[in-house]
DOLO-501049 format. One line per field, with one value per residue (C-alpha): residue number from 1; residue in one letter; x negated, y, z negated. Coordinates in steps of 0.02 Angstrom, whole numbers. Example, Ala and Ser with C-alpha at 12.3 -4.5 7.8 and 13.67 -1.06 7.14 Angstrom:
! DOLO-501049
num: c(1|2)
residuo: c(A|S)
c1: c(-615|-684)
c2: c(-225|-53)
c3: c(-390|-357)
! end
This chain:
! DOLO-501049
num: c(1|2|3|4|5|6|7|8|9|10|11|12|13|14|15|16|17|18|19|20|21|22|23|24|25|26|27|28|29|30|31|32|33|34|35|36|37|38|39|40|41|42|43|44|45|46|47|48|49|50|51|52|53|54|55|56|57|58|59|60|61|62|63|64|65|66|67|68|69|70|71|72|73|74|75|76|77|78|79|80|81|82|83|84|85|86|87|88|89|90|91|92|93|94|95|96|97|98|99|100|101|102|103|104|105|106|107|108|109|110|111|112|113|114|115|116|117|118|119|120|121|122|123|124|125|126|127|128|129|130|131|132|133|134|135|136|137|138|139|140|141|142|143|144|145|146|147|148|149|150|151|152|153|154|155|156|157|158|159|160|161|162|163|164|165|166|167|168|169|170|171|172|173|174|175|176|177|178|179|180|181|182|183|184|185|186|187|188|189|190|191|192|193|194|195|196|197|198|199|200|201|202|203|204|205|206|207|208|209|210|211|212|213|214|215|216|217|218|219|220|221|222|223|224|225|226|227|228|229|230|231|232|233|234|235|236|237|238|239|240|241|242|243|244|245|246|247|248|249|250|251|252|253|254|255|256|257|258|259|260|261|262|263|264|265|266|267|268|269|270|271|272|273|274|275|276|277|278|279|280|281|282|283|284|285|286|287|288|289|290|291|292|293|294|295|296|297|298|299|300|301|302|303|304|305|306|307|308|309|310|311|312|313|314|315|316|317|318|319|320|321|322|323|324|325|326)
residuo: c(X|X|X|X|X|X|X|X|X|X|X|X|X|X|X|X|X|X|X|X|X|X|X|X|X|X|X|X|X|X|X|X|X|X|X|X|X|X|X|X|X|X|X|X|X|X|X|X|X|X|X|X|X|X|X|X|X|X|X|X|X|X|X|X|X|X|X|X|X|X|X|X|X|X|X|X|X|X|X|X|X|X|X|X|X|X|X|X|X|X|X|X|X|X|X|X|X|X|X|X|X|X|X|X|X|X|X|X|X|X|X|X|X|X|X|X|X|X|X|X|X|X|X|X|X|X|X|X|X|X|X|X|X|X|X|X|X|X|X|X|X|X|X|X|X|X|X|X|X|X|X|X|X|X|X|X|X|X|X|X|X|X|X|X|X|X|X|X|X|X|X|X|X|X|X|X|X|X|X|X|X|X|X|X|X|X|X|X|X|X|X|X|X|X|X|X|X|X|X|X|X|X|X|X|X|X|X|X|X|X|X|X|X|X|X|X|X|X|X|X|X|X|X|X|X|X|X|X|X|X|X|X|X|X|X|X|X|X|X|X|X|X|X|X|X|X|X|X|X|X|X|X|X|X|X|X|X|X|X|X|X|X|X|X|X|X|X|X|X|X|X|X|X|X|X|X|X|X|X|X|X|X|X|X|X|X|X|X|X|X|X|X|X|X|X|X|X|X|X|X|X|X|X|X|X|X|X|X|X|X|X|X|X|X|X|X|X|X|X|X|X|X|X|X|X|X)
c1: c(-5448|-5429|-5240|-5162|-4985|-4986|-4899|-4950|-5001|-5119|-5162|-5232|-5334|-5393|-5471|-5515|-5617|-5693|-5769|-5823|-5925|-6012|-6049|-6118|-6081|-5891|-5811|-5615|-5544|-5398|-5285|-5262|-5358|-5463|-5412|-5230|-5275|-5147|-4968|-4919|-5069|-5141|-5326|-5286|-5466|-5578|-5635|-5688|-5767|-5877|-5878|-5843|-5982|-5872|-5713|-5692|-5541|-5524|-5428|-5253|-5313|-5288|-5397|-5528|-5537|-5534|-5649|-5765|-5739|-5795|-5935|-5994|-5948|-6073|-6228|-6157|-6033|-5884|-5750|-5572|-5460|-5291|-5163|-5022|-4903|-4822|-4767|-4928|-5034|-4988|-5112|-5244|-5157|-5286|-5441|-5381|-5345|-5454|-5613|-5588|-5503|-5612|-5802|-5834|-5793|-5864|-6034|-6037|-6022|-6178|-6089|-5978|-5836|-5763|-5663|-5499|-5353|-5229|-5041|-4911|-4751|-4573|-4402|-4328|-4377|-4246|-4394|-4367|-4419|-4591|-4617|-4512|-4571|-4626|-4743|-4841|-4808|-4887|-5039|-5044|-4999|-5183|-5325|-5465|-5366|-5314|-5162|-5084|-4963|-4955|-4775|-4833|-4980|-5086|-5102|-5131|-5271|-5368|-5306|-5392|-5557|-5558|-5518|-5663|-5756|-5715|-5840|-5677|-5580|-5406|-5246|-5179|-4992|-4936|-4740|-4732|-4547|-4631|-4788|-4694|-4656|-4759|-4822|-4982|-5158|-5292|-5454|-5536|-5414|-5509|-5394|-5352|-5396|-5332|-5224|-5139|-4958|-4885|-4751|-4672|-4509|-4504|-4322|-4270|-4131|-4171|-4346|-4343|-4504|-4559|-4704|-4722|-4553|-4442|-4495|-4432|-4263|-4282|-4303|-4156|-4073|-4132|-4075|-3917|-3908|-3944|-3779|-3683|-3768|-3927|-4093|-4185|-4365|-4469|-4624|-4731|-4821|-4952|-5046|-4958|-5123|-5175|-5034|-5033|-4901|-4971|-4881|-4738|-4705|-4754|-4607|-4494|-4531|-4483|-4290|-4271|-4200|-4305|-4226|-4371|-4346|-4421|-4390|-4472|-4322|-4286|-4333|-4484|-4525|-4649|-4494|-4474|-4656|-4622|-4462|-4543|-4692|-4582|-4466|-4613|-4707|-4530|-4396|-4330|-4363|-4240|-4069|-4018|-4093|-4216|-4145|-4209|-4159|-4231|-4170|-4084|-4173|-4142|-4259|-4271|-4099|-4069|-4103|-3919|-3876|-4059|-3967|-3861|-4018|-4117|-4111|-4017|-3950|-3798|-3895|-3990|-3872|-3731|-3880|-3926|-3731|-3732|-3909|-3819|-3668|-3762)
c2: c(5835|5655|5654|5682|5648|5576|5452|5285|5276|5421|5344|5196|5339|5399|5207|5184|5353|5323|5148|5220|5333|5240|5089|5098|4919|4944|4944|4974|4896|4895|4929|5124|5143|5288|5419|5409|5367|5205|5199|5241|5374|5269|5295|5462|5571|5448|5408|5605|5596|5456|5399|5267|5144|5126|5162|5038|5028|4885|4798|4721|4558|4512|4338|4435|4583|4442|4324|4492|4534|4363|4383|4548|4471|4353|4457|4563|4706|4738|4742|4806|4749|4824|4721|4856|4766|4613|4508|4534|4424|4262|4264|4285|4158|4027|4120|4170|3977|3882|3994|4146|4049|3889|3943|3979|3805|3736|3813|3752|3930|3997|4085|4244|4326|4490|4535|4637|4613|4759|4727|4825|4718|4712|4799|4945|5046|5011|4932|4788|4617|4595|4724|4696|4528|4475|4323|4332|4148|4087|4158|4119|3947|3943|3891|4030|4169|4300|4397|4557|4680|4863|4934|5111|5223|5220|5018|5060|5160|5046|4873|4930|4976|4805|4718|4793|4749|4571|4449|4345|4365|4470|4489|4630|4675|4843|4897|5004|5062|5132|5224|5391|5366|5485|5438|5492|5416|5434|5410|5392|5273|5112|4987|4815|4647|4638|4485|4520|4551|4724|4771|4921|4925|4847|4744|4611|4530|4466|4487|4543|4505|4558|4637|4749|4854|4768|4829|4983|4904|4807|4976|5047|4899|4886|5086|5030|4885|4979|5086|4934|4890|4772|4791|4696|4688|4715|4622|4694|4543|4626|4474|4323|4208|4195|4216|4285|4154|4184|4354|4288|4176|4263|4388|4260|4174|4353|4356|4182|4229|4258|4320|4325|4448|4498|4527|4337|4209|4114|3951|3900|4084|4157|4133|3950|3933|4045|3958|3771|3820|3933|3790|3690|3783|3891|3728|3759|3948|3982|3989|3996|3921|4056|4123|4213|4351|4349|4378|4237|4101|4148|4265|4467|4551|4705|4865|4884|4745|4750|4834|4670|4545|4645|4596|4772|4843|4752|4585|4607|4661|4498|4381|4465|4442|4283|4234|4329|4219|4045)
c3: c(-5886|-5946|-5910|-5775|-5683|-5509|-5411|-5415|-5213|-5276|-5441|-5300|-5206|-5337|-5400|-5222|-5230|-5405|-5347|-5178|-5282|-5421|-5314|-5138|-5112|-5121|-4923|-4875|-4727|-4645|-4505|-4496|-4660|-4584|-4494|-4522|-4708|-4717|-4673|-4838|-4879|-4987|-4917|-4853|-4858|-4930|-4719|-4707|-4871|-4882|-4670|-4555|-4629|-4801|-4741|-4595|-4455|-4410|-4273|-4287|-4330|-4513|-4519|-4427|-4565|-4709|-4629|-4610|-4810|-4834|-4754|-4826|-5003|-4963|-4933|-5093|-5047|-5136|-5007|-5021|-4896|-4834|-4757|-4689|-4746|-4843|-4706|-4602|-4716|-4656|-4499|-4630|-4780|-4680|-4724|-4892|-4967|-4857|-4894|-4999|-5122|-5117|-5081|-5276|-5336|-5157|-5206|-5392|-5452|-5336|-5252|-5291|-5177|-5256|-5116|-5169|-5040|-5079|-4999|-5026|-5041|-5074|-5045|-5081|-4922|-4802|-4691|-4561|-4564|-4610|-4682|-4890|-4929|-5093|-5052|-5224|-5275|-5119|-5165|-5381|-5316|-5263|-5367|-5370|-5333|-5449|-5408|-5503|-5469|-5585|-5603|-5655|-5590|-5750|-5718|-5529|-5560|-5694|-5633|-5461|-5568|-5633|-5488|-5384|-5528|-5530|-5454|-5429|-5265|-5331|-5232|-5280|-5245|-5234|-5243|-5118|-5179|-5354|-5236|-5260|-5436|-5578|-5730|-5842|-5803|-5926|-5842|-5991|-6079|-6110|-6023|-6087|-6000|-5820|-5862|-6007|-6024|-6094|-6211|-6129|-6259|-6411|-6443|-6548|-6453|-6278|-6184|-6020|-5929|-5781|-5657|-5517|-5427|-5555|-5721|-5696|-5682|-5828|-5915|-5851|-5894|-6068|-6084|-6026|-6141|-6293|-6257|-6319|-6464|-6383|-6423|-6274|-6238|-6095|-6055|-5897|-5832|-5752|-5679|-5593|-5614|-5740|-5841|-6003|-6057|-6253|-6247|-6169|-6310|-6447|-6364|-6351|-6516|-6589|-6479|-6449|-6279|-6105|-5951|-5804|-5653|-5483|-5310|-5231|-5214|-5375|-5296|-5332|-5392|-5537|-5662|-5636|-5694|-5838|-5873|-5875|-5985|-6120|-6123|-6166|-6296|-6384|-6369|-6541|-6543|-6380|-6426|-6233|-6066|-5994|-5859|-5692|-5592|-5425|-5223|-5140|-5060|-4896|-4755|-4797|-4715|-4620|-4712|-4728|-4846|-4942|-5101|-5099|-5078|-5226|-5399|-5489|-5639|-5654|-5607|-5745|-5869|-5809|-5846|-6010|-6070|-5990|-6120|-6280|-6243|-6313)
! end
């Protein structure tokens, strides 16, 4: 059966199981990644199915399992890391921008790393420090990496196709809030480029744009919208570097209004990019400022007051009046 509905944490072991099998060079590590089959499930059975030599537990040391991936990249595996969680990459940010990131361009092109880092990331979980942050600029920021993010399990499962594929090292950002959320995944559906933007409602007066946990909330948001007469766009991102800023202005050149949203502070977020360069290429398009929708700039709080640190519905919808206001 081509189609099939699954959740997008399965849509990922099902990727992860598909690339396993057509390509002997393809490893996972990662804390836990074996036995207990992640901390989420995400790699549940694919240890028992294909052994200890592909599926690797590793110690808790996160620059020790990237410097390892490096390695193996270098003698020409494929492998696909796990870091448990979104705050744990930090001990291994070192090896990721002083060498992962770097070694192509150091080598004059001789030399290829496709290692796929997989971290799941964000809110929405009631977790504790550490373990909801959304540190995705930190990484696009970074010259040689490429970094995406699906928001539905259909993406999950072909985005992870491609990035294994990639001879490019991909950091790949799963939100772990949509990992129990169903949609359809066509296995045979011939997917688009990795980086390229998506249209997932068509509007004509405001463009939401988005990647990753949020554009689910920019759905709900343009649902609500629509109630009261607005017919607002939504653009899922996909990819944070590149960017497919082409699609974002040909969206924007169509409503002539762009409000950006995700979970990462505003400061010095993915929206002030897209806000600077679709003020630059749409000046006399826009008929407001682009505006962004993001958490606060200050660290992840307690569980208990997460629902007022995420961007939500009525977020959204304040800074969409706010836009159709110009």
């Amino acid at each position: 059966m081509a189609a099939e509905k699954m959740a997008l944490a399965k849509a990922i072991n099902e990727s992860l199981r598909t690339a396993l099998e057509s390509d002997p060079k393809v490893l996972i590590m990662g804390e836990d990644v074996g036995k207990l089959g992640g901390v989420f499930r995400v790699t549940d059975g694919l240890q028992k199915d294909f052994g200890e030599d592909r599926v690797i537990d590793t110690p808790l040391a996160e620059s020790g399992i990237v410097g390892t991936a490096i390695g193996l990249a270098l003698r020409g595996y494929r492998p696909v890391v796990e870091i448990q969680f979104d705050g744990f990459v930090f001990p291994a940010y070192d090896q990721i921008v002083t060498q992962l990131a770097k070694m192509h361009a150091r080598a004059l092109g001789k030399i290829k790393l496709p290692v796929v880092i997989r971290i799941p990331y964000g809110g929405g979980i009631g977790a504790v420090e550490h373990h909801s942050e959304s540190p995705e600029a930190l990484f696009a920021h970074v010259a040689g990496l490429k970094v995406v993010s699906p928001s539905n399990a259909h993406d999950a499962y072909w985005m992870m196709q491609q990035a294994i594929q990639s001879d490019d090292p991909v950091i790949f950002f799963e939100p772990k809030r949509r990992y129990w959320d169903k949609a359809e995944v066509n296995r045979e559906a011939i997917p688009g480029p990795l980086h390229r933007a998506r249209v997932v409602r068509e509007g004509s007066d405001l463009t939401l744009a988005a990647y990753g946990p949020m554009v689910k909330v920019c759905l709900e948001a343009a649902a609500a919208a629509q109630e009261e007469g607005k017919s607002l766009e939504v653009l899922d991102l996909r990819s944070m570097s590149p960017m497919d800023f082409d699609s974002i202005q040909a969206s924007v050149e169509k409503t002539r209004r762009l409000v950006v949203v995700h979970e990462a502070p505003v400061f010095l977020g993915t929206g002030s990019e897209i806000a600077a360069r679709i003020t630059e290429r749409c000046f006399y398009h826009l008929e407001a400022p682009v505006l962004r929708v993001g958490g606060y700039h200050a660290p992840y709080p307690p569980a208990r007051l997460e629902d007022e640190y995420l961007p939500g519905l009525d977020r959204v919808l304040d800074a969409v009046d706010r836009s159709l206001a110009f």
